[in-house]
Each structure stands twice: as structure tokens, then as C-alpha cells.
N, CA, C and O atoms as a MOPAC input file, in Angstrom:
PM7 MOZYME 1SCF
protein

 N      4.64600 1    39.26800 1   -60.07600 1
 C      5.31500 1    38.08800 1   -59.59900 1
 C      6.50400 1    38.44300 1   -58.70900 1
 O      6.81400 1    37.65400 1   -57.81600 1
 N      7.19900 1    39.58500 1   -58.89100 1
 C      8.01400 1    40.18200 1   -58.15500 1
 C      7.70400 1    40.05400 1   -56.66200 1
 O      8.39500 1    39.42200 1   -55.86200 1
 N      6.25500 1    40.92400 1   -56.29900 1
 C      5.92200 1    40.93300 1   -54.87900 1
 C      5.66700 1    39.91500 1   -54.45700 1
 O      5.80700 1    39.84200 1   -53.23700 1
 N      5.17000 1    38.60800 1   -55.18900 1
 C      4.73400 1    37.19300 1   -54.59700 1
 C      5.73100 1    36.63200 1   -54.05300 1
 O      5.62700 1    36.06600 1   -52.96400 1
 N      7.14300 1    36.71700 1   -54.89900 1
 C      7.72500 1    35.55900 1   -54.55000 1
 C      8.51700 1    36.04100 1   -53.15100 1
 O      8.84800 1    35.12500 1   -52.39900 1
 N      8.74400 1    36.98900 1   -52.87300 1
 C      9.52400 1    37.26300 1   -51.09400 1
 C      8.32300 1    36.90000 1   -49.98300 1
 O      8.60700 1    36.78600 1   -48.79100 1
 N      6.95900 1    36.72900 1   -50.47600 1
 C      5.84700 1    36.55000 1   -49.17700 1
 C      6.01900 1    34.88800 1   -49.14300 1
 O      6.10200 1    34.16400 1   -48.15100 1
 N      6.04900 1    34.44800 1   -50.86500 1
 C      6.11400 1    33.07500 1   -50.56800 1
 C      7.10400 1    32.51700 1   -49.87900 1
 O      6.82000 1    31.55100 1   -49.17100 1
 N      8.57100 1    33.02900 1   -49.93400 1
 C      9.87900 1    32.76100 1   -49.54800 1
 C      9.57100 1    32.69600 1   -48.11400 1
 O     10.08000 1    31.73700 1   -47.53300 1
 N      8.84600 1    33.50700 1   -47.40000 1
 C      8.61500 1    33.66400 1   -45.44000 1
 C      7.54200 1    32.49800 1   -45.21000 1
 O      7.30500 1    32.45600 1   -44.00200 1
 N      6.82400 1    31.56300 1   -45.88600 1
 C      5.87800 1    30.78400 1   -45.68200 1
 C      6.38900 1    30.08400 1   -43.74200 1
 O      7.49100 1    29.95700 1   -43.20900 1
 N      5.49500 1    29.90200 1   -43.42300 1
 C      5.52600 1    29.11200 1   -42.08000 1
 C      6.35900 1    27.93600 1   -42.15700 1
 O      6.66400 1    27.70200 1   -43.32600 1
 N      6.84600 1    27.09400 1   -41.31000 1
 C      6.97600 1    26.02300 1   -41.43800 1
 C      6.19900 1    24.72000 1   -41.42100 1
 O      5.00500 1    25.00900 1   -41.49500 1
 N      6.31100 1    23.88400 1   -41.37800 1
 C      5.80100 1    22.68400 1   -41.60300 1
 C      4.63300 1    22.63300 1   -40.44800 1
 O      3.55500 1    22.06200 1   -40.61800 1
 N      5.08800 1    23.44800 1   -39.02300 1
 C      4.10600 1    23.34400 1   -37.82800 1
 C      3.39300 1    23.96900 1   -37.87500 1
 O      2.56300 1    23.82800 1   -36.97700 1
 N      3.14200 1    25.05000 1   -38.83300 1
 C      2.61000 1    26.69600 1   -38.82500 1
 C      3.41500 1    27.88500 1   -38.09600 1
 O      4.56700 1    27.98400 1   -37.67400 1
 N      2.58100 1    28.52800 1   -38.12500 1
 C      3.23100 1    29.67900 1   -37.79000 1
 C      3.91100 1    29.65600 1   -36.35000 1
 O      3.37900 1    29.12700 1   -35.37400 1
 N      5.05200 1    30.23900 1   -36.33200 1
 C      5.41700 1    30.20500 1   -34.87300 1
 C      6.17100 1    29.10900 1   -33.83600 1
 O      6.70600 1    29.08700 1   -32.72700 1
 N      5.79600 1    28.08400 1   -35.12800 1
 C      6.57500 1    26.66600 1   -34.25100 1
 C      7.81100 1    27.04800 1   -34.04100 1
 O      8.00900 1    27.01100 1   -32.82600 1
 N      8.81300 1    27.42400 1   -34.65100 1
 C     10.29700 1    27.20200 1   -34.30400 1
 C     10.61100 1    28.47200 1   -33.04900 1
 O     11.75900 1    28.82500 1   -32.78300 1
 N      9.28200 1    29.10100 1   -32.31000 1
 C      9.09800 1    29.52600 1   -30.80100 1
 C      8.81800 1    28.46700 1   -29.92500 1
 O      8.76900 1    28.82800 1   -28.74900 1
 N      8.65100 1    27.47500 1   -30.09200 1
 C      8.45100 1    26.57700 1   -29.50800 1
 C      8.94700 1    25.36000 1   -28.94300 1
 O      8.47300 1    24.41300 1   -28.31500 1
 N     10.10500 1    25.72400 1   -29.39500 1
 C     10.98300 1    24.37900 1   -28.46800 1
 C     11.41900 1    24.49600 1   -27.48400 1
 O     11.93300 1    23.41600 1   -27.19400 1
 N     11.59700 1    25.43500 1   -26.44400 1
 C     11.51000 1    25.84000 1   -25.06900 1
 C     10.60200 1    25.13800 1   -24.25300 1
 O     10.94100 1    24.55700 1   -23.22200 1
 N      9.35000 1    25.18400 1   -24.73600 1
 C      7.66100 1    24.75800 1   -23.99400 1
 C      8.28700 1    23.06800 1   -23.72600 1
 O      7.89500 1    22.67600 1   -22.62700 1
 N      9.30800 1    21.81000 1   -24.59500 1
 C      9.64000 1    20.99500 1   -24.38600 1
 C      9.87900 1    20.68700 1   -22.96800 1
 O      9.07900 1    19.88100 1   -22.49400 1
 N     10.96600 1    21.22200 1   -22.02400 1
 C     11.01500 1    20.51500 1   -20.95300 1
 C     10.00100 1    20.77000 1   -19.78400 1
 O     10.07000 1    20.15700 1   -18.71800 1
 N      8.89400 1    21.88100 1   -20.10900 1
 C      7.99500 1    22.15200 1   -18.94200 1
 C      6.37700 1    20.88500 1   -19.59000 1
 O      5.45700 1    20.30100 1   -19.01600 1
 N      6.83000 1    21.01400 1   -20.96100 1
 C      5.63500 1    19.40700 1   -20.96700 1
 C      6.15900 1    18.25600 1   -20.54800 1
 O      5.52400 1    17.21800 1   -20.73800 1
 N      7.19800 1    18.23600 1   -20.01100 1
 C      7.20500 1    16.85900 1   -19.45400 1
 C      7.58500 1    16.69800 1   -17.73200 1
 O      7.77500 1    15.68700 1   -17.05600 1
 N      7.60400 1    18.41800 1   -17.30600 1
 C      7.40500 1    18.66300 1   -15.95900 1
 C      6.14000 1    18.61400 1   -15.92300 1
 O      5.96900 1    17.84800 1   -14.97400 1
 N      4.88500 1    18.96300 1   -16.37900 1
 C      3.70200 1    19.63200 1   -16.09700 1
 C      3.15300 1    18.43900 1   -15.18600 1
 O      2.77500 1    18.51800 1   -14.01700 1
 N      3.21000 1    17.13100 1   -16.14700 1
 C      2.67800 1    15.92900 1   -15.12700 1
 C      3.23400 1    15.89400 1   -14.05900 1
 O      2.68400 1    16.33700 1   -13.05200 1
 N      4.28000 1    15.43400 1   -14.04400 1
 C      5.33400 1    15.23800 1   -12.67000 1
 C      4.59000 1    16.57800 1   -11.29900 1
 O      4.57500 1    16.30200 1   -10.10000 1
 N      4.14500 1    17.71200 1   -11.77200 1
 C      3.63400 1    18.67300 1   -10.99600 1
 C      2.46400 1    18.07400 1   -10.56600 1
 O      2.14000 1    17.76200 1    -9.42000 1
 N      1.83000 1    17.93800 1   -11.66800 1
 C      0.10900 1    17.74600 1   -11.32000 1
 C      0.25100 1    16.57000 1   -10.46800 1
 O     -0.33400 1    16.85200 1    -9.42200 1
 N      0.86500 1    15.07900 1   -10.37000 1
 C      0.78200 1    14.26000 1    -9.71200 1
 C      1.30300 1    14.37500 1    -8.67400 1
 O      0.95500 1    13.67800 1    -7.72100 1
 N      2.65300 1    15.64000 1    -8.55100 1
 C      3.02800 1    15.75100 1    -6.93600 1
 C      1.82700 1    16.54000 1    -6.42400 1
 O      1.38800 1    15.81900 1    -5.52800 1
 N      1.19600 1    17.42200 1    -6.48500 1
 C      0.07500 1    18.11100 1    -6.22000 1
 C     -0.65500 1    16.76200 1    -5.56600 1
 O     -0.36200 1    16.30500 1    -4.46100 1
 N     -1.61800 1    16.23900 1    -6.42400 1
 C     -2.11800 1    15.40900 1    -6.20000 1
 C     -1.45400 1    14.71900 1    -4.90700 1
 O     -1.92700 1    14.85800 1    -3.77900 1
 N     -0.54700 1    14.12000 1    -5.13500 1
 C     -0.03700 1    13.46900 1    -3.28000 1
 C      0.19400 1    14.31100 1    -2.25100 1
 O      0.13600 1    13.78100 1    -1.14100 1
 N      0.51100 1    15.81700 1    -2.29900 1
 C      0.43500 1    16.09100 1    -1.45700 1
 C     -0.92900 1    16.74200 1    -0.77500 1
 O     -1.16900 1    17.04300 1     0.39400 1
 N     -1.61100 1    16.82400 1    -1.81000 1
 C     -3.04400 1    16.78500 1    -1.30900 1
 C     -3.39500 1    15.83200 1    -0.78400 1
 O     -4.04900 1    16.15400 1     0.20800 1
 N     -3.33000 1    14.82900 1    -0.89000 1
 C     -3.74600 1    13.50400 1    -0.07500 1
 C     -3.17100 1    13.38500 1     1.06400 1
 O     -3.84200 1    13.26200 1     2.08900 1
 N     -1.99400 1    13.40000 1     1.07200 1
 C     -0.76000 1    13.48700 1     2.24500 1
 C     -2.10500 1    14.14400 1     3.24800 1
 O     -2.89200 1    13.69600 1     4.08200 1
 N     -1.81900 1    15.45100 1     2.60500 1
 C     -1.96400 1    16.94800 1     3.83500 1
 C     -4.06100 1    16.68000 1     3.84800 1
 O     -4.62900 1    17.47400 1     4.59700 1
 N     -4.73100 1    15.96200 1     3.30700 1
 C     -5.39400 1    15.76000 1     4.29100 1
 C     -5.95600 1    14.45500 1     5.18200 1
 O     -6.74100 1    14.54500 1     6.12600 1
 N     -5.44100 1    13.37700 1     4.72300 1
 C     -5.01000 1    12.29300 1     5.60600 1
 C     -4.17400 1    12.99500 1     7.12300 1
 O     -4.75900 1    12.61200 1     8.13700 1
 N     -2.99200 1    13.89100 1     7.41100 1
 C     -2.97500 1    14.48300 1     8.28700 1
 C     -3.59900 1    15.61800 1     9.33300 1
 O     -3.34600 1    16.01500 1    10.47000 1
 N     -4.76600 1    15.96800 1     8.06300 1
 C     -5.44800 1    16.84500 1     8.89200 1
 C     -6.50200 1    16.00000 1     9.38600 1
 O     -6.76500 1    16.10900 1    10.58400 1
 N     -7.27300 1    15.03100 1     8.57000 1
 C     -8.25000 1    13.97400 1     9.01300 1
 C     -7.72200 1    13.18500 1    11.15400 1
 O     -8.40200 1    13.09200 1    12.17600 1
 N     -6.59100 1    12.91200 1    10.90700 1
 C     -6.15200 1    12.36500 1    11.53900 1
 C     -4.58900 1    12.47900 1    11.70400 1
 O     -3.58000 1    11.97100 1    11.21400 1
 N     -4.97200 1    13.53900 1    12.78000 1
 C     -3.80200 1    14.20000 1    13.72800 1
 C     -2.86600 1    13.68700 1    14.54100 1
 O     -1.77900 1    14.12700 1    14.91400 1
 N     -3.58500 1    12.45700 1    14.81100 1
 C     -2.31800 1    11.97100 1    16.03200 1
 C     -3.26500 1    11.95400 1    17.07000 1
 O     -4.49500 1    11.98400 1    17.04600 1
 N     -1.98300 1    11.86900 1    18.50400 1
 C     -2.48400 1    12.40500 1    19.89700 1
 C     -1.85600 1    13.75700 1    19.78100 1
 O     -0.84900 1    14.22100 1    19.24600 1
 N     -3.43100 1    14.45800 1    20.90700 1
 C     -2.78100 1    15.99500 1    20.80200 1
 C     -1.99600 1    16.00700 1    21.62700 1
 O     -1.87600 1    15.12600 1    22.47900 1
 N     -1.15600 1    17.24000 1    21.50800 1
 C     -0.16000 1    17.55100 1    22.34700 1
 C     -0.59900 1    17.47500 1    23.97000 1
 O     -0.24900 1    16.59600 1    24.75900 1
 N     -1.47700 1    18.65400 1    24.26100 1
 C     -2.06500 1    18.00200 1    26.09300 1
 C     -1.95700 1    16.83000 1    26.32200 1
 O     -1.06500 1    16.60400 1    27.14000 1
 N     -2.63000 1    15.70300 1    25.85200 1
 C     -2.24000 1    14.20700 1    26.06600 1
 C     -1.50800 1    14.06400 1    26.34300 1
 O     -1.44300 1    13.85600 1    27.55500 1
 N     -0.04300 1    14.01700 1    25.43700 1
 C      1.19500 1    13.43900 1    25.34600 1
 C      1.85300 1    14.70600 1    26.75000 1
 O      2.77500 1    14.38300 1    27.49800 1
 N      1.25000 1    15.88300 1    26.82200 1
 C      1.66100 1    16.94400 1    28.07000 1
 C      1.26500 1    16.11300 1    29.32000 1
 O      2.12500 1    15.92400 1    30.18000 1
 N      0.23200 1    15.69200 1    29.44700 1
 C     -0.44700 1    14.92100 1    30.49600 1
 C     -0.11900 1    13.84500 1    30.59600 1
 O     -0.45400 1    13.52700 1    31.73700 1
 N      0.60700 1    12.55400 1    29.86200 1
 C      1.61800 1    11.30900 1    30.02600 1
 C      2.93500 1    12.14000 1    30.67700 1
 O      3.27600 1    11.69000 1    31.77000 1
 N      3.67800 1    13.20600 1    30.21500 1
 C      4.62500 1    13.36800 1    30.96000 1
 C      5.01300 1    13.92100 1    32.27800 1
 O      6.06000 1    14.01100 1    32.91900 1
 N      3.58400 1    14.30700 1    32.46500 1
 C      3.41800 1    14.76900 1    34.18500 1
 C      3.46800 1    14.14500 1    34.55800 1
 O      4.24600 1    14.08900 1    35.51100 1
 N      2.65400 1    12.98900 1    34.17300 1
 C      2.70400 1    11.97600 1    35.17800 1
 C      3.62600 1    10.90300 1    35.43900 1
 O      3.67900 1    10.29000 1    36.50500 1
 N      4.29800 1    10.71100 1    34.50900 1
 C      5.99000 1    10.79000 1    34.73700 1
 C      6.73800 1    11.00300 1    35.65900 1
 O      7.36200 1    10.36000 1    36.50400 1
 N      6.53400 1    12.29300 1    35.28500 1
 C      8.05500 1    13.06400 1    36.41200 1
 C      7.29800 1    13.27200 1    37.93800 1
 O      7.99500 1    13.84500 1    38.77500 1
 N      5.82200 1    12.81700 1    38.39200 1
 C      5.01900 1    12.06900 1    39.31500 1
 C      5.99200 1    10.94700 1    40.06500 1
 O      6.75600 1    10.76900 1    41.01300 1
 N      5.57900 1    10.53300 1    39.29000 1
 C      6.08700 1     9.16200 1    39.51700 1
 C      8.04900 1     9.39600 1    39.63600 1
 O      8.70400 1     8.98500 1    40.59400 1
 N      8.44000 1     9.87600 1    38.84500 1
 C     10.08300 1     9.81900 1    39.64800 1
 C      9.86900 1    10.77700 1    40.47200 1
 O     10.68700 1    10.39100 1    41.30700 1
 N      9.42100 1    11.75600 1    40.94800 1
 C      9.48100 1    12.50400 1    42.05600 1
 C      9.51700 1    11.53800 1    43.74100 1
 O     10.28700 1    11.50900 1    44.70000 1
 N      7.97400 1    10.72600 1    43.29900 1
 C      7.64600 1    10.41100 1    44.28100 1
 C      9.11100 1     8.91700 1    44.61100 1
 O      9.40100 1     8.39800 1    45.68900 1
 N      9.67900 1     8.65500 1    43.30100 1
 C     10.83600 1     7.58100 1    43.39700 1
 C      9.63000 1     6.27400 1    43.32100 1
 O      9.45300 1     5.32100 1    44.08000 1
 N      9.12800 1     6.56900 1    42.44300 1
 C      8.68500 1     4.92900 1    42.15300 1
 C      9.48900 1     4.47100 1    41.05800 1
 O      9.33800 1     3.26100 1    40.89300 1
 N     10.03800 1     4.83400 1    40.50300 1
 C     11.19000 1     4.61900 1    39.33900 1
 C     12.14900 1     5.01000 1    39.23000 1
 O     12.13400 1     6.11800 1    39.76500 1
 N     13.23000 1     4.77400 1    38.78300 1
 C     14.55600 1     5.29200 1    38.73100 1
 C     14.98700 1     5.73100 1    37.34900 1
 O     14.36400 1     5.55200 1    36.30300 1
 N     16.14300 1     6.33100 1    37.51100 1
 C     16.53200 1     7.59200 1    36.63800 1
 C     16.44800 1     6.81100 1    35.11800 1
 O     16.02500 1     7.15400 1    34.01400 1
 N     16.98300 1     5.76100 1    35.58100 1
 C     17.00000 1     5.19500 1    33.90700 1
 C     15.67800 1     5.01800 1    33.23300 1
 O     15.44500 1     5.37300 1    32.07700 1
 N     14.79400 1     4.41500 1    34.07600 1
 C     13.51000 1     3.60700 1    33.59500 1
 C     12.94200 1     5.38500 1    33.14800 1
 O     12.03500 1     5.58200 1    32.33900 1
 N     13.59600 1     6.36100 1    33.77300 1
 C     12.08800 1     7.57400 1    33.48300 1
 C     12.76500 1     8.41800 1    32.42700 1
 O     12.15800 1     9.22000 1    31.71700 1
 N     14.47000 1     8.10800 1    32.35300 1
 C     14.76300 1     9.02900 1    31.05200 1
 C     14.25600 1     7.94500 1    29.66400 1
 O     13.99100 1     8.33800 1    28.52800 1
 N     14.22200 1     6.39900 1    30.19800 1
 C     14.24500 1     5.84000 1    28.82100 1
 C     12.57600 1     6.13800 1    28.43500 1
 O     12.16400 1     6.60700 1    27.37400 1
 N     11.84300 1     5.76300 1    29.49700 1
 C     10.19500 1     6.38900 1    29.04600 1
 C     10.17400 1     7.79700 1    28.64400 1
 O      9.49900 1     7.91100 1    27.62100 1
 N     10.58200 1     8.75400 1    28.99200 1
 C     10.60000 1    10.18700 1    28.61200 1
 C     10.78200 1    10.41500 1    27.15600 1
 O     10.23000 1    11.23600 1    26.42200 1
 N     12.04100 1     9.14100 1    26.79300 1
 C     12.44800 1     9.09600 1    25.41200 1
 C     11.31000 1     8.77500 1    24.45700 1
 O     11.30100 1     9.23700 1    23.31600 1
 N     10.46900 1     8.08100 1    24.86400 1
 C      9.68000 1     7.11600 1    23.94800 1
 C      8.45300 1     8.11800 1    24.32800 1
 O      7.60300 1     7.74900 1    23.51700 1
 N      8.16600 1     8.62800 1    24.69500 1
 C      6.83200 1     9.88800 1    24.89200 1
 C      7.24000 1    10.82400 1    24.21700 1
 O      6.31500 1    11.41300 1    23.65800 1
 N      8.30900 1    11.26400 1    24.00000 1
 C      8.65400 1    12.66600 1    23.50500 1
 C      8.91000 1    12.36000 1    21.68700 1
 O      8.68500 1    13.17400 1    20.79100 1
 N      9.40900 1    11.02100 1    21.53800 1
 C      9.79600 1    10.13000 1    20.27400 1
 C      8.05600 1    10.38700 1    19.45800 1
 O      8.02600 1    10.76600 1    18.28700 1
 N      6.87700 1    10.16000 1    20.14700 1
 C      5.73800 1     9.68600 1    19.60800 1
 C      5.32800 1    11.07100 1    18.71600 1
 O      4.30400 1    11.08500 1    18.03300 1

């Protein structure tokens, strides 16, 4: 009875073995979702943007030639082609 009673004295706790290692794991279970669902949106995000890119850049290169066309030749003036320049380069 001697040797029994110091093995019984170490018994586990109530969680089993090892629980009172375990209260750390607390604030990453209640990150883990918050992860998985940002994942999730930015997967969606990033391929909704790859699906649909925009206008490509040449395009928007090829609106502004023809631009500075057009004020070269003075069919427009400085204001009308910096404020369009703004709104091409904005897109």
C-alpha cells in the first residue's frame, strides 16, 4: 500500500492526462476561424481579380497617346488634357 498511494497521489486531472498543458492552445482556437475565413476571402478576392482584370495597361497606354495627340495638335487646352490625363491615369 506504500507504493500505491504516491502513483495514486499523481492521478491526471479531471481532463486527463496533460490538460493543465493546455491552456495556451486557448487563444489560437479562437484565431483558427478568424484565419480560415480570412483565407477564404482572400481567395475569392484574388480570384475575382484574376477572373477579371480590368483594362490592360496598353489600352489605358493607347487612351493616353491619344491624348497628348490631341494637345499637341491644340485641339484642347492645358486644362481640359491635364484634367482628362487625371481621370485615365485615376482608372
Amino acid at each position: 500500500m506504500t507504493l500505491v498511494a504516491p502513483a495514486l497521489a499523481q492521478t491526471p486531472g479531471p481532463g486527463g492526462p496533460g490538460y493543465e498543458w493546455m491552456w495556451w492552445w486557448g487563444p489560437w482556437h479562437m484565431l483558427m476561424p478568424l484565419v480560415f475565413f480570412g483565407l477564404i476571402v482572400f481567395g475569392i478576392v484574388a480570384l475575382v481579380r484574376y477572373l477579371w482584370p480590368g483594362p490592360a495597361p496598353a489600352e489605358r497606354r493607347r487612351a493616353l497617346d491619344v491624348l497628348d495627340e490631341r494637345y499637341a495638335r491644340g485641339e484642347i487646352d492645358r486644362e481640359e488634357y491635364l484634367k482628362r490625363r487625371d481621370d485615365l491615369g485615376s482608372r
